[in-house]
N, C-alpha and C positions, 0 to 999 in steps of 0.2 A: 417160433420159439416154443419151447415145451417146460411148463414149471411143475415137477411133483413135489409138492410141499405133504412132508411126513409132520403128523402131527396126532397129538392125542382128542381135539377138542375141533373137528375140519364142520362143524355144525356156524365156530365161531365165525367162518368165511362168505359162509351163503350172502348177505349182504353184503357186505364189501367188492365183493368180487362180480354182482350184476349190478353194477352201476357205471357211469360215469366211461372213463377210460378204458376198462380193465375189462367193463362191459363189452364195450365198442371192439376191442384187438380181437377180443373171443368171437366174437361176431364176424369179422371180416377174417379171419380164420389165420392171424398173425400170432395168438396164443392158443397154446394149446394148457389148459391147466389141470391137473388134477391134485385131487384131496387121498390121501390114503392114514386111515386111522391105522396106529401105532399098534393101538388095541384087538385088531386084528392077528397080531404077531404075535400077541403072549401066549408065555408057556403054561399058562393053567387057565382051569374054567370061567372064572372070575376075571379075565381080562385085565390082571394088574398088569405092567410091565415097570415096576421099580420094586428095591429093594433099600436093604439098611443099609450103611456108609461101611465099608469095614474100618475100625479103627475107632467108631462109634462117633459122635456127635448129632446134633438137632437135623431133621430132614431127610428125605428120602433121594435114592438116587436113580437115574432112569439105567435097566439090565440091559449089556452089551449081546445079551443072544437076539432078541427082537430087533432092534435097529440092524441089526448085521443080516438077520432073518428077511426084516423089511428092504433095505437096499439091496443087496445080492439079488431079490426075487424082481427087481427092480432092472438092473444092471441087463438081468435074461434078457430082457426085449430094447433097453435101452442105452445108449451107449453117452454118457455123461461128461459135460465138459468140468464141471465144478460138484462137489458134493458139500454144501452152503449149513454150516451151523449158527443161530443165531447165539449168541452168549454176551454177557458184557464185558466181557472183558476179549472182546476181540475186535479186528482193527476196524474204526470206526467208518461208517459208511460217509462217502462224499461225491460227488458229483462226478470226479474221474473215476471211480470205482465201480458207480452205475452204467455213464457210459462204455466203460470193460467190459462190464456183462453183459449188456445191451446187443453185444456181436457174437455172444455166447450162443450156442443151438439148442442146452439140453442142460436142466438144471434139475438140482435136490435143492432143498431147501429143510433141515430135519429141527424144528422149532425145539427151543427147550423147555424143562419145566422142573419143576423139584429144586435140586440142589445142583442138577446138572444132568451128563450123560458121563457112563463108567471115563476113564480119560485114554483109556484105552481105544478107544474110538476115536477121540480127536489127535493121537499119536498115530493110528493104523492106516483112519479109513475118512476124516474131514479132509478137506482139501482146503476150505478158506472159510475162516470166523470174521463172523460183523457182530459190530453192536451198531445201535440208533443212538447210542447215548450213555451218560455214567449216571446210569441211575439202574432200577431192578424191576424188572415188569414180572405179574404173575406166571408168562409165559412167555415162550416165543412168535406167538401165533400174529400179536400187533405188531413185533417188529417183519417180519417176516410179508407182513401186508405191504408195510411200508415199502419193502425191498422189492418187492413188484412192481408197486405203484411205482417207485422211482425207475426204477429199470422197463418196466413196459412201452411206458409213453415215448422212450427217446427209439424205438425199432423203428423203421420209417414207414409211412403210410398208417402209423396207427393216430398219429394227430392231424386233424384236418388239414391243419397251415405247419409244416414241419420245421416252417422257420421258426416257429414259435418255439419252439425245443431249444433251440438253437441259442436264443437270447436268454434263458434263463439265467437266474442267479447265478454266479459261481461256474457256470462255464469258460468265462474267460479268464477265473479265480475274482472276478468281481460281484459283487450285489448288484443289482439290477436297477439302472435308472429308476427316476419316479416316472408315472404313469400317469396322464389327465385323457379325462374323456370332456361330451356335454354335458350343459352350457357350461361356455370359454371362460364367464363370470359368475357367482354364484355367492348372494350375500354379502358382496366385496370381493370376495374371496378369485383372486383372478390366476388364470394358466400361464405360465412363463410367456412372454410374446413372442420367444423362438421357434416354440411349436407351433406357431400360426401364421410363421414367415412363408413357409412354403417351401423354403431351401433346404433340400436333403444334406448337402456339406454342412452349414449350419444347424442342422438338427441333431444330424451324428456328432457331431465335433460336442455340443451341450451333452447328449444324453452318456458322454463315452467321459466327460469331465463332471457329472454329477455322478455318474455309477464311483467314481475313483473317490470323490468327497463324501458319498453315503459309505463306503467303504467304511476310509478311513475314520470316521464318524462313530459306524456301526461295527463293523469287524475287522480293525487295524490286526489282527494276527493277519489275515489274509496278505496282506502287503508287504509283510516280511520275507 
């Protein structure tokens, strides 16, 4: 998979993106990622690439020449299955959405920032808006990590034990059994005796009726 995440601030990624998982895909040569600063594309010296609101109000907005500048020069050599706008008021990211992408070959990814991007852009040339949440981040750059990190790990062969993908949370629209490790007792504190039965029927039949009671417990929307 190939992610170009457009952005104004691609300094903020350097960490996140050599560690952990995201490390490991780049490494085994399952991601291909690149950073392409925004700022590159503007149309004057000073490297702004935003303007006033017309119709006036608080905040700047990001100019539709640049981003068009930047994709288009983009498109030359690549050929894109999704061109991915972070914003919050788009449709929210969740675990079938990841997996969608996840089969994806060739992604954009254009983080937001200011007050937004002209809307012109998201009526022409977006092809799908996420958000991580109802709330306002200073940019799109954490969400847009997030959209990785979620999407990268389920490509196969980028997680050691891919079953592990597999049982996550909300893939089966359930929350995830509880989890014990050692020691079996711990301060009183003891592991259900079915996980030390040894019976795989028995163990699934528990962990598949407590994923449905932490559910319902924790996130009864899921159940509707």
């Amino acid at each position: 998979m190939q992610i170009d995440i457009i952005t104004l601030f691609p300094e903020m990624f350097e960490g996140f993106f050599n560690y952990s998982i995201l490390k490991r895909a780049q490494t085994k040569g399952f991601l291909k990622l690149n950073l392409i600063n925004l700022r590159d594309y503007s149309l004057n010296k000073y490297g702004s690439v935003d303007d006033y609101a017309f119709g006036g109000g608080a905040g700047m907005v990001i100019q539709i020449e640049p981003v068009m500048n930047c994709i288009e020069d983009l498109q030359k050599k690549t050929n894109y299955d999704e061109i991915i706008y972070t914003a919050p008021d788009g449709e929210m990211l969740n675990q079938k959405m990841s997996n969608d992408l996840s089969l994806k070959e060739n992604l954009i990814i254009l983080c937001g920032h200011y007050k937004g991007i002209d809307e012109r852009l998201r009526e022409h040339v977006i092809t799908k808006e996420i958000s991580i949440g109802d709330y306002v981040l200073s940019g799109g750059e954490l969400a847009s990590a997030v959209i990785c990190d979620s999407v990268v790990r389920l490509i196969p062969g980028v997680l050691s034990d891919e079953q592990s993908a597999l049982s996550d949370s909300f893939q089966d629209g359930l929350v995830a059994p509880a989890v014990y490790t050692r020691p079996a007792e711990y301060r009183g504190w003891k592991v259900p005796d079915v996980l030390l039965c040894g019976d795989p029927k028995k163990i699934e039949a528990w962990q598949e009726a407590n994923a449905i009671e932490r559910t319902r417990q924790r996130r009864p929307d899921l159940l509707k």
